[in-house]
C-alpha positions as CSV (number, residue, x, y, z in Angstrom):
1,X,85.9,116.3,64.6
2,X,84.4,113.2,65.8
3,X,86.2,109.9,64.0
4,X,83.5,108.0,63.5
5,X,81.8,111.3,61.8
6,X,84.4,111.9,59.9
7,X,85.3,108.1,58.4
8,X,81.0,108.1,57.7
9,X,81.8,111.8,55.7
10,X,84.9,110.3,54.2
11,X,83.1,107.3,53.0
12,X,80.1,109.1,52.0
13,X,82.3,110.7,49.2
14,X,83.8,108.2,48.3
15,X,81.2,106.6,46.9
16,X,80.0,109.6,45.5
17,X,83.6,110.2,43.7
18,X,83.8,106.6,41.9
19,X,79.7,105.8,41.6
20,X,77.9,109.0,41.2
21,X,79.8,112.3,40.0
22,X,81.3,110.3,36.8
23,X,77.6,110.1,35.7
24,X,77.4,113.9,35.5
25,X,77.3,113.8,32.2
26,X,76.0,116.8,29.6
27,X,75.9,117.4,25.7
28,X,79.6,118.7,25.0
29,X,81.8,118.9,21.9
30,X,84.0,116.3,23.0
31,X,87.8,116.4,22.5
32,X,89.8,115.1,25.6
33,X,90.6,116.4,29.0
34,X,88.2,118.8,30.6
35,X,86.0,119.8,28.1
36,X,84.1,116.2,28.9
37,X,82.0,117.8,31.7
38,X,82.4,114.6,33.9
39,X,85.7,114.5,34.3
40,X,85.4,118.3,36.0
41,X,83.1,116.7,38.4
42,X,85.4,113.8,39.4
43,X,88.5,116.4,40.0
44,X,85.9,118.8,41.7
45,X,85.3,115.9,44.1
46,X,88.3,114.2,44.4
47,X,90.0,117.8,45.4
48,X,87.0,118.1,47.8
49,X,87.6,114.8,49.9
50,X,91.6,115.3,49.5
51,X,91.5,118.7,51.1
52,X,88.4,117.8,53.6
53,X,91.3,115.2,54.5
54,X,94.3,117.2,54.9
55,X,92.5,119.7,56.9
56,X,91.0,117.8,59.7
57,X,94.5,115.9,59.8
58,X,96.2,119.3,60.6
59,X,93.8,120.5,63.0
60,X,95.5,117.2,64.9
61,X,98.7,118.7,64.7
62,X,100.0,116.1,62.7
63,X,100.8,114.8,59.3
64,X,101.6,110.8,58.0
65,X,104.2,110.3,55.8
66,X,106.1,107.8,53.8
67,X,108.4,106.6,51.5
68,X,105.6,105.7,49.1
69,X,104.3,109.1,49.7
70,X,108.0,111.1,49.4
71,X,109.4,109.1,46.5
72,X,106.0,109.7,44.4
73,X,106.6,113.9,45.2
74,X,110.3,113.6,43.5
75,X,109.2,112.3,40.6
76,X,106.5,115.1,40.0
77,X,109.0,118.1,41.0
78,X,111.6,116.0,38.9
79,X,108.5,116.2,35.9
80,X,107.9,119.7,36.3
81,X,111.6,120.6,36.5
82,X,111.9,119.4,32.9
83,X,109.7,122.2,31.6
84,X,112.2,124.6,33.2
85,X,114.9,122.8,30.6
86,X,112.7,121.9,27.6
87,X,110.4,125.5,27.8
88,X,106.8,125.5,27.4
89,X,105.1,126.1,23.7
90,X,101.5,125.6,24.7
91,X,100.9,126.9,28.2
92,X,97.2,125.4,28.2
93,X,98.5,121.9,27.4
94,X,101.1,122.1,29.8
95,X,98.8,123.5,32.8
96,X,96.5,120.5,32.0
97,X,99.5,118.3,32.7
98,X,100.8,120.0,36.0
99,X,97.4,119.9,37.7
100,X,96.9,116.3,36.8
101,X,100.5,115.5,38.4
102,X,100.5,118.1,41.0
103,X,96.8,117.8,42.5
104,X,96.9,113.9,41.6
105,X,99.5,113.7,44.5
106,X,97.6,115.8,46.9
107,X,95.2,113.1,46.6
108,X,97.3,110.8,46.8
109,X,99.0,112.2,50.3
110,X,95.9,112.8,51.7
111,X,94.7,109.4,51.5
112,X,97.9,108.4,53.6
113,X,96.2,110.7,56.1
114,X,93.6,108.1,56.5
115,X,93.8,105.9,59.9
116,X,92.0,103.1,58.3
117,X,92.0,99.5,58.9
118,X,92.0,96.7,56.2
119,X,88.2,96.4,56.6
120,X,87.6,100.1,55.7
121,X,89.5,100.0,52.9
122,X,87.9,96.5,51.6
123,X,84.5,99.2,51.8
124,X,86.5,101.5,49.8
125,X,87.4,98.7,47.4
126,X,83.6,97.8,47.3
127,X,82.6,101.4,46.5
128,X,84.9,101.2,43.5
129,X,83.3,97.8,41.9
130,X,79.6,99.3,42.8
131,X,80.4,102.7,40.5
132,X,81.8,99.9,37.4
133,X,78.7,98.1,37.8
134,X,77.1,101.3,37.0
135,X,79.2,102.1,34.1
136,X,78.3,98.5,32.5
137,X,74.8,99.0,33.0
138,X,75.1,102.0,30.7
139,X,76.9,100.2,28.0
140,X,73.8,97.6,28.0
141,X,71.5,100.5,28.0
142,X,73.6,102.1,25.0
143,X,74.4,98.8,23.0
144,X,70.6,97.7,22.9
145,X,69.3,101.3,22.3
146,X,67.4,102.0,25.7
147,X,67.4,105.5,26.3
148,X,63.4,105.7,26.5
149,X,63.3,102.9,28.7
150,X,63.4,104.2,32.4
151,X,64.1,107.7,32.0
152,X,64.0,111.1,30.3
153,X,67.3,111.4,27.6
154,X,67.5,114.8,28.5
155,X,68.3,114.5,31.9
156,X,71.4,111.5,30.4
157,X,72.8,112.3,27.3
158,X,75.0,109.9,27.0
159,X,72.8,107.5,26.1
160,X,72.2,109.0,23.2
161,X,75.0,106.8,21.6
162,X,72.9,103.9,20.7
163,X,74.9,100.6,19.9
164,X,78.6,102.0,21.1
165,X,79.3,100.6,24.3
166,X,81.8,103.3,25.4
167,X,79.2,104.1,28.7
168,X,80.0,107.8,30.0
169,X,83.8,107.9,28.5
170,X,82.8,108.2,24.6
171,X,85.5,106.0,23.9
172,X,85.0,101.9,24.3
173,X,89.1,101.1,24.4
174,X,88.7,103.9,27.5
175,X,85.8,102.1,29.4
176,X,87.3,98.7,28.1
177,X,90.6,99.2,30.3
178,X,88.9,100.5,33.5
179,X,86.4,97.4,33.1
180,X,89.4,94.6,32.6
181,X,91.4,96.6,35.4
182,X,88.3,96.2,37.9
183,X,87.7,92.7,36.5
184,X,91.2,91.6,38.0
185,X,90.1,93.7,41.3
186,X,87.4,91.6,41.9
187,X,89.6,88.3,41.4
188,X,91.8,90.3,44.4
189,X,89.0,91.1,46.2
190,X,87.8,87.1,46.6
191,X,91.0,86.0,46.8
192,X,91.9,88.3,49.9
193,X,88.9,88.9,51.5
194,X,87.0,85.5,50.8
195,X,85.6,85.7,54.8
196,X,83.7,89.0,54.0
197,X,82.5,88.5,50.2
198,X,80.1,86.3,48.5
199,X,81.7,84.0,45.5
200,X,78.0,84.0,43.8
201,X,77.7,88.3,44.2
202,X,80.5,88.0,42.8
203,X,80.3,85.5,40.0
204,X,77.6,87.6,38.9
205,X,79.4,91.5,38.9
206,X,82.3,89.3,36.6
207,X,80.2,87.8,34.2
208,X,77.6,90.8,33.6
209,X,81.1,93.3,33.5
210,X,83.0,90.8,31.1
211,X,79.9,90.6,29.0
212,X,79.9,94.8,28.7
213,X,83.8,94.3,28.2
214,X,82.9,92.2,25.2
215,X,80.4,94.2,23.8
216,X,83.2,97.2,23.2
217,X,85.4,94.9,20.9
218,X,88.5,96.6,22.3
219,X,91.7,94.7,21.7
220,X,93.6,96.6,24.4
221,X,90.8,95.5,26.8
222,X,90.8,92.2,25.9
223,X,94.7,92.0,25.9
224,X,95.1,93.9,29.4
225,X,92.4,91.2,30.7
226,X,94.7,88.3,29.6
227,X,97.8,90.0,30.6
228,X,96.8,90.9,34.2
229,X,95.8,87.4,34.4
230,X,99.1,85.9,33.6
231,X,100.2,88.7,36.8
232,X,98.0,86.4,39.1
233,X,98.9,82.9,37.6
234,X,102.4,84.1,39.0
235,X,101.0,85.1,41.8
236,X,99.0,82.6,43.3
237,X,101.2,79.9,42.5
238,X,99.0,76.9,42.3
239,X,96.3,75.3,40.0
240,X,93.6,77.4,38.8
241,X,90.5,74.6,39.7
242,X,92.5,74.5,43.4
243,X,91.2,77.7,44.2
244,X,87.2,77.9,44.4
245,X,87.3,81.6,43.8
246,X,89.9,81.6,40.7
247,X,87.7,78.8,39.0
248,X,84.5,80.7,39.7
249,X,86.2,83.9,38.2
250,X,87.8,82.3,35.4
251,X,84.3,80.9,34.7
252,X,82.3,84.0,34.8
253,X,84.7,85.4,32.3
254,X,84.8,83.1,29.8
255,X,80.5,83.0,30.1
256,X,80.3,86.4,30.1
257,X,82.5,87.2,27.1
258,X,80.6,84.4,25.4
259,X,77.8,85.8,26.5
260,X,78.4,89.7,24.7
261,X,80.1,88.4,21.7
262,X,76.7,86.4,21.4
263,X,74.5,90.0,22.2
264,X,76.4,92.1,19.9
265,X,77.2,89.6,17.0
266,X,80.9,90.6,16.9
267,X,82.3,87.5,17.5
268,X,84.6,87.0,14.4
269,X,85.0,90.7,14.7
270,X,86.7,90.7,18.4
271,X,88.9,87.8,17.3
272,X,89.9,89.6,14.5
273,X,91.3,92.3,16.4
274,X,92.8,90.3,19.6
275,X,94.8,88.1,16.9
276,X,95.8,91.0,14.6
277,X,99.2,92.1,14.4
278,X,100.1,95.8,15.7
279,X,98.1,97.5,13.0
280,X,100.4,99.4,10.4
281,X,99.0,103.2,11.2
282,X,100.1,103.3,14.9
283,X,103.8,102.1,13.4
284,X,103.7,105.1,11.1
285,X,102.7,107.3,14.1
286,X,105.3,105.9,16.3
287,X,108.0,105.9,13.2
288,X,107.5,109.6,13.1
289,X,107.8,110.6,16.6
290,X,110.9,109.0,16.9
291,X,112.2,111.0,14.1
292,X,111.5,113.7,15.8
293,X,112.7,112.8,18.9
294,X,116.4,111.5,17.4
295,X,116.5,114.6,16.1
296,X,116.7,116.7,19.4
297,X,116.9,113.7,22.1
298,X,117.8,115.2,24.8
299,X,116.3,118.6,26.5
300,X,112.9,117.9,23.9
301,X,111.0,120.6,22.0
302,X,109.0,122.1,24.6
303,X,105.7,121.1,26.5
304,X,102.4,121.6,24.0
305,X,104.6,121.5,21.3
306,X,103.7,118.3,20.0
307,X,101.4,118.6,17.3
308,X,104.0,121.2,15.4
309,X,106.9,119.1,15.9
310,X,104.6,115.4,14.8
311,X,103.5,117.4,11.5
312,X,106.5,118.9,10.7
313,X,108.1,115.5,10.6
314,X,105.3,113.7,9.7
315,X,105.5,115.8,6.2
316,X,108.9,114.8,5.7
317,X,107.6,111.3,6.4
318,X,105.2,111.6,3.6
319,X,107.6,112.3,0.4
320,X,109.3,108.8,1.6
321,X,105.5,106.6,1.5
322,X,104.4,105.6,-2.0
323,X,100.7,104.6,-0.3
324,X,99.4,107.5,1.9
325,X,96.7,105.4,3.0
326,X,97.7,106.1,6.9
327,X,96.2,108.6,9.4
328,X,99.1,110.9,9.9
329,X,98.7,112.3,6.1
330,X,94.4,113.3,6.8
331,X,94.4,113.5,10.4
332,X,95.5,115.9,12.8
333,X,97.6,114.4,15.7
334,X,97.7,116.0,19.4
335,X,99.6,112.6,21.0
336,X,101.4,109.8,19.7
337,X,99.3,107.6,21.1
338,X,102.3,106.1,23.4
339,X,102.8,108.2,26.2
340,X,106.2,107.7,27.0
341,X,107.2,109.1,23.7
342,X,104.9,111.8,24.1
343,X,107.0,113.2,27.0
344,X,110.6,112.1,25.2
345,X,109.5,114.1,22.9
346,X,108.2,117.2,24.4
347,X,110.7,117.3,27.7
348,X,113.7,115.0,26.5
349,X,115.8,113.1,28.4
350,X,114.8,115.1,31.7
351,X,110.7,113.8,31.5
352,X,112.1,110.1,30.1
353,X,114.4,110.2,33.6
354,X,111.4,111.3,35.5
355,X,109.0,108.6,34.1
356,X,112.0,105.7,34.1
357,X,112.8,106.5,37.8
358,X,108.5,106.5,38.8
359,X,108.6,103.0,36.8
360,X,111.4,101.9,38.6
361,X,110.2,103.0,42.4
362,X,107.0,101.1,41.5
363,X,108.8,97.6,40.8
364,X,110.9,98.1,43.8
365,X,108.0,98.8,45.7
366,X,106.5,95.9,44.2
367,X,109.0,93.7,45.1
368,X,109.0,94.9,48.9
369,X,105.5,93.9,48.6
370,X,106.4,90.5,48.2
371,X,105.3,87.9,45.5
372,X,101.9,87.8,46.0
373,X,101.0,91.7,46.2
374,X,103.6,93.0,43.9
375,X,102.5,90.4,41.5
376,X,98.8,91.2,41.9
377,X,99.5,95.3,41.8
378,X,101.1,94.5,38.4
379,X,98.1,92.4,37.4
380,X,95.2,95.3,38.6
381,X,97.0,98.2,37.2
382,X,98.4,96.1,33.6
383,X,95.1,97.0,31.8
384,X,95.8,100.5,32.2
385,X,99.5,100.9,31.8
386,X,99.1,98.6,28.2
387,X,96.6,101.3,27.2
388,X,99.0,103.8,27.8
389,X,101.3,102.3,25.5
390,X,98.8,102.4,22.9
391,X,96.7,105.6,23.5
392,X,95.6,108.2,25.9
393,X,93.3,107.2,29.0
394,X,94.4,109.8,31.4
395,X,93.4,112.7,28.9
396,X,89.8,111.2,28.2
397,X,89.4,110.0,31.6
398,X,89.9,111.6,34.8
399,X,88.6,108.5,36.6
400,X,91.3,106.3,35.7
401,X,93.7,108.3,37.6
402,X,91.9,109.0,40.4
403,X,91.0,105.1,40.0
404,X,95.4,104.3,39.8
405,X,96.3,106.4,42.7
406,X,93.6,104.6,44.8
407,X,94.8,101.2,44.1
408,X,98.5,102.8,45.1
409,X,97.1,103.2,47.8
410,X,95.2,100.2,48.8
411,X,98.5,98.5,48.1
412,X,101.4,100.2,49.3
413,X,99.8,102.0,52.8
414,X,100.4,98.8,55.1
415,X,103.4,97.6,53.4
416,X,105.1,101.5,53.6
417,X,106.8,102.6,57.1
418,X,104.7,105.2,57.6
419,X,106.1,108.2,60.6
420,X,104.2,110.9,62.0
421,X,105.2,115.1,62.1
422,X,103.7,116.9,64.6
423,X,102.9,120.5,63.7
424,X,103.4,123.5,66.1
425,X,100.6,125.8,66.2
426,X,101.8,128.3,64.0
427,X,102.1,125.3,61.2
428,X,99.3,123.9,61.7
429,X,97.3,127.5,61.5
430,X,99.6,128.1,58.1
431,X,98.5,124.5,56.8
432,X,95.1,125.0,57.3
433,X,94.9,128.4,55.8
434,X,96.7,127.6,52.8
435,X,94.9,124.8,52.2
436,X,91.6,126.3,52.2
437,X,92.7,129.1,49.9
438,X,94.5,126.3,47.4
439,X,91.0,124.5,47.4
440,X,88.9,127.4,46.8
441,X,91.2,128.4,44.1
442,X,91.4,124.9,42.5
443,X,87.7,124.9,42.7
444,X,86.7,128.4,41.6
445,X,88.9,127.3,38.4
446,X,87.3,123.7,37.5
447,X,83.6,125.2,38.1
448,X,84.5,128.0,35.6
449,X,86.3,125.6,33.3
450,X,83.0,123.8,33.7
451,X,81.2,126.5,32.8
452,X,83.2,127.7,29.9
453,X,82.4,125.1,27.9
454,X,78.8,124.6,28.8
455,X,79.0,128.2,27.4
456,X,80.7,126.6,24.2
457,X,78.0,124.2,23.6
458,X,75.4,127.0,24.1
459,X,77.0,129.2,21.5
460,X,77.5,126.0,18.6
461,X,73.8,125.6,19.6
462,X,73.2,128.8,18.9
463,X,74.7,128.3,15.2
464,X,77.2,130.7,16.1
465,X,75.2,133.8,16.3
466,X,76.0,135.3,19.6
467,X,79.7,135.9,20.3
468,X,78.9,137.1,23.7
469,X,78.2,133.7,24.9
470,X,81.5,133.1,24.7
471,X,82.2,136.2,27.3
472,X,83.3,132.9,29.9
473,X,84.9,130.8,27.3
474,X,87.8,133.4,26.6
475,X,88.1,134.6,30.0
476,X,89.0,130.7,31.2
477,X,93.0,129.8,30.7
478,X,91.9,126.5,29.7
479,X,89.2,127.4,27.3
480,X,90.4,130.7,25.8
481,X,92.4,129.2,23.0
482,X,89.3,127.6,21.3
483,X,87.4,130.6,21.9
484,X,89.1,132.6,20.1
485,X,89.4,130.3,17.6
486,X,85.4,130.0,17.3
487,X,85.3,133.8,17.5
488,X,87.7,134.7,15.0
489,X,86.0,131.7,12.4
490,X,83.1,133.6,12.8
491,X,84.1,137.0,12.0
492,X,85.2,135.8,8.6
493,X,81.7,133.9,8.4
494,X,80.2,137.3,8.8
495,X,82.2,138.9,6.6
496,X,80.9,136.2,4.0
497,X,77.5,136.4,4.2
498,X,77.9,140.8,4.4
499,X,79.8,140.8,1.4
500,X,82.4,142.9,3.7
501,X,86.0,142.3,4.2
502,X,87.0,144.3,7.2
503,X,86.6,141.7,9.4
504,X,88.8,139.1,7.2
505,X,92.0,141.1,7.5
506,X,91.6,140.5,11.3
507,X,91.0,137.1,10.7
508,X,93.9,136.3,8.7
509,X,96.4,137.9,10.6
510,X,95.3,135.7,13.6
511,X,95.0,132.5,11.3
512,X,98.4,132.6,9.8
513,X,100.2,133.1,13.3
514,X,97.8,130.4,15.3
515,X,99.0,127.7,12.2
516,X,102.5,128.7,12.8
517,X,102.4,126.6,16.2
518,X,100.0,123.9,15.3
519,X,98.6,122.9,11.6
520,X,95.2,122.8,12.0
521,X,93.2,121.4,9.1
522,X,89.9,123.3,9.2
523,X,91.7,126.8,9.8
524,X,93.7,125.7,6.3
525,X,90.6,125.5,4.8
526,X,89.6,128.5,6.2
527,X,92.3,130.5,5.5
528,X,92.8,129.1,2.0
529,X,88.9,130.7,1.5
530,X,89.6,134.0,3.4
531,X,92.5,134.7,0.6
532,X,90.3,133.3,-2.4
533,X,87.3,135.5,-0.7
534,X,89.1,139.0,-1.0
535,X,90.8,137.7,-4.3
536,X,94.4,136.8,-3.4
537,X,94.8,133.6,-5.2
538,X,98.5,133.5,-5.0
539,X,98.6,133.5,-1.3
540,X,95.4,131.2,-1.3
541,X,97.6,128.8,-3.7
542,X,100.6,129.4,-1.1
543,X,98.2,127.6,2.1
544,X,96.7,124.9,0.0
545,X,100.2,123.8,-0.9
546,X,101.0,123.8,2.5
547,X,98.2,122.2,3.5
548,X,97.9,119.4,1.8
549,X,102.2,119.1,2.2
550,X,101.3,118.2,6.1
551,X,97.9,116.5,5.2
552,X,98.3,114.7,1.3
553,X,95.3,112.7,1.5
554,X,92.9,115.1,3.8
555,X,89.7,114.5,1.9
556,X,88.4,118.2,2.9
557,X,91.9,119.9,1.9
558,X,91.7,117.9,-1.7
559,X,87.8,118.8,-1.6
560,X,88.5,122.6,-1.0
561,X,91.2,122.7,-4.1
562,X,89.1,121.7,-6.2
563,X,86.0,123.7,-5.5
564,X,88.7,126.5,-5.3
565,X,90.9,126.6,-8.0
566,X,89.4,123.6,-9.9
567,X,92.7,121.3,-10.1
């Protein structure tokens, strides 16, 4: 394959994977992970260029590799390891988890593959900061309510969430992050390339982004800004005004979060939350996972068995609280919103080594790097890695990954020894195969996941009318679970409206063992109704008690007692 054809494909997809396939975007029920459509597109094409990659490289008989590259691979073997030790409760959580990790680093080594120069990888940089420019656009387009402006809704639904500025990622803390991350990119970007940039281009992409960053009122964003910043203080080692780029940067901020505070009228608001102390419901969250996790420290409770373990503890939590006024007693919790206790917790000591020894690589590595790059990975990447510490971004955003493992990339490849590995011909014919049949698989299973939940939406659309349009839904690993959920809900909802009960039996029997591994708030209710419904009150009783044990203030729970038995 012809190199200049192949860098011309290569960047060709690149732009497409970070500036068009996150804005494949469709009506969807929301939750995390990959039932949001976009993030299946953006795995879709990451795995496409990864493996386009790795196949022309072995069809030269050789492979790159590196210590950046090998110690990376330890760490996810050393991850995956753990659920070998701690067990698996929820195989769908856990799959999600593996493929991140496991096809996160076959991107990752395939862009090692890459005989690029500093100038192709300042284009790649570019193509990054193009695609966030986009994603601001949409937050102005969502905050002033212009969905009829340019083009059809239907053909971009997400812009049917007028006034939130969360652009495609339906969460603003989530687009808030990626925005202050890139922010501090660009401040790299001038600072390192100042020969093949322009200081007013890019004066203008920092104010207009910092503006959109404003308009989300996300104190993580905000926080990760100012903390990344400090990273390049240390960094550059001299006077802000001494540096023509770093005073043009620092300016564009400052006007530009002027400028959305000023737009949106939150102001007050956004100072609010910056200057507030760590609100009190994460520390009741984080209180209770520790619980949890002193109580079985160090080989965990299993991967997916989080939201079991949380509750269970989080109900013992509850007799200790006078005020109940926090979200662990009305909400149901799938992460502690931290996530190095959510893997202490679920892998023990095994999955805190793995993530301690990944942390500790990447300071060494940062160190090799020297002052100034080390300092300024820290300062790109800090955004992210706060919001980690304070939520989930990898589970509502595939992007952000594939966004990390690029700037890895960017920042480690010159500064790694990398050696070559010639393949014979038998290897290089095995490499090649397997690859191709990995990649179809891989694809085959992200186009059906895709499909599955289109199939979802079609069927709530469908107010739940047609179970066979779930046929796809409960044939996909990742989607079966809340299938079956939908389709079992629905077979008591038909037994309802009948005036039948054959169906509720069925129903209940599946109810009572899928609460067994996870409370789940709307199948108490349902339950609790299903028992009321063929006239067991008792056992009814039984389920409301233990609902509202887990959940004490659950508006819905205290709602459904009292239409039920009238307390």
């Amino acid at each position: 394959m012809d190199f200049s054809f192949f860098k011309k494909t290569t960047f060709s997809m690149f732009f497409l994977l970070f500036s068009v396939f996150p804005f494949f975007y469709h009506p969807n029920i929301g939750m995390s992970g990959l039932y949001l459509p976009f993030n299946n597109y953006v795995w879709i094409l990451a795995l496409t260029i990864a493996f386009f990659i790795i196949v022309r490289q072995a069809f030269l008989k050789n492979i790159f590799l590196s210590k950046a590259v090998i110690l990376p691979f330890v760490t996810m073997i050393f991850l995956l390891f753990s659920s070998v030790v701690s067990g698996v409760s929820n195989e769908n959580v856990w799959l999600f988890r593996a493929l991140y990790m496991v096809f996160g680093f076959v991107f990752y080594f395939s862009l090692f593959q890459l005989s690029f120069d500093d100038f192709d990888r300042f284009k790649l940089i570019c193509m990054v900061l193009i695609g966030a420019f986009f994603l601001a656009v949409i937050a102005y387009l969502q905050i002033f309510n212009l969905k009829y402006a340019f083009f059809d809704i239907s053909y971009f639904p997400v812009l049917n969430y007028p006034n939130y500025p969360g652009s495609i990622f339906q969460q603003s803390n989530v687009f808030a992050t990626y925005l202050s991350s890139v922010l501090l990119l660009v401040l790299y970007v001038g600072t390192v390339y100042k020969e093949k940039t322009n200081i007013l281009l890019l004066s203008f992409f920092t104010f207009f982004c910092s503006s959109a960053l404003m308009m989300t009122s996300s104190r993580v964003g905000l926080l990760g800004l100012v903390f990344g910043f400090l990273f390049f203080i240390m960094a550059n080692g001299k006077p802000i005004y001494k540096s023509r780029v770093s005073f043009f940067w620092v300016f564009s901020v400052l006007l530009g979060l002027f400028f959305g505070s000023y737009l949106t009228d939150i102001l007050l608001q956004s100072t609010d939350k910056v200057l507030a102390s760590v609100d009190n419901d994460r520390l009741h969250i984080y209180k209770i996972t520790l619980n949890a996790i002193l109580e079985k420290p160090w080989v965990g409770y299993g991967y997916g068995s989080f939201s079991k373990v949380f509750h269970d503890f989080a109900a013992l939590y509850h007799l200790n609280q006078t005020d109940l006024n926090y979200p662990p007693s009305r909400v149901m919790f799938t992460h502690p919103h931290n996530e190095l206790l959510y893997w202490w917790l679920e892998g023990g000591v095994v999955a805190l080594s793995g993530l301690l020894f990944f942390s500790f690589i990447l300071i060494v590595g940062c160190i090799k790097l020297g002052r100034f790059k080390g300092l300024f990975f820290l300062s790109i990447l800090s955004p992210i890695g706060l919001h980690l510490f304070v939520e989930l971004p990898f589970y509502l955003s595939s992007v952000h990954w594939f966004y990390c493992i690029f700037i890895c990339y960017v920042f480690f490849y010159d500064d790694s020894k990398v050696f070559c590995i010639s393949l014979s011909k038998g290897m290089t014919l095995f490499s090649c195969a397997f690859s191709i049949i990995v990649y179809v698989v891989a694809i085959s299973f992200f186009v059906h996941t895709l499909y599955s939940i289109f199939s979802i939406k079609r069927y709530v659309d469908s107010k739940f009318n047609d179970i066979s349009i779930l046929s796809p839904a409960r044939n996909n690993i990742y989607t079966v679970n809340y299938a079956d959920y939908l389709v079992m809900v629905s077979l008591f909802y038909t037994d309802l409206a009948r005036g039948e009960n054959h169906r509720t039996d069925l129903f209940i029997g599946w109810a009572i063992d899928r609460i067994e591994k996870e409370p789940n708030i709307e199948l108490y209710i349902d339950l609790v109704e299903a028992y009321s419904y063929i006239g067991d009150k008792d056992i009814a009783r039984h389920f409301m008690d233990e609902a509202l044990y887990y959940f004490p203030s659950q508006v819905a729970l205290l709602n459904t007692e009292v239409k039920i038995f009238g307390d």
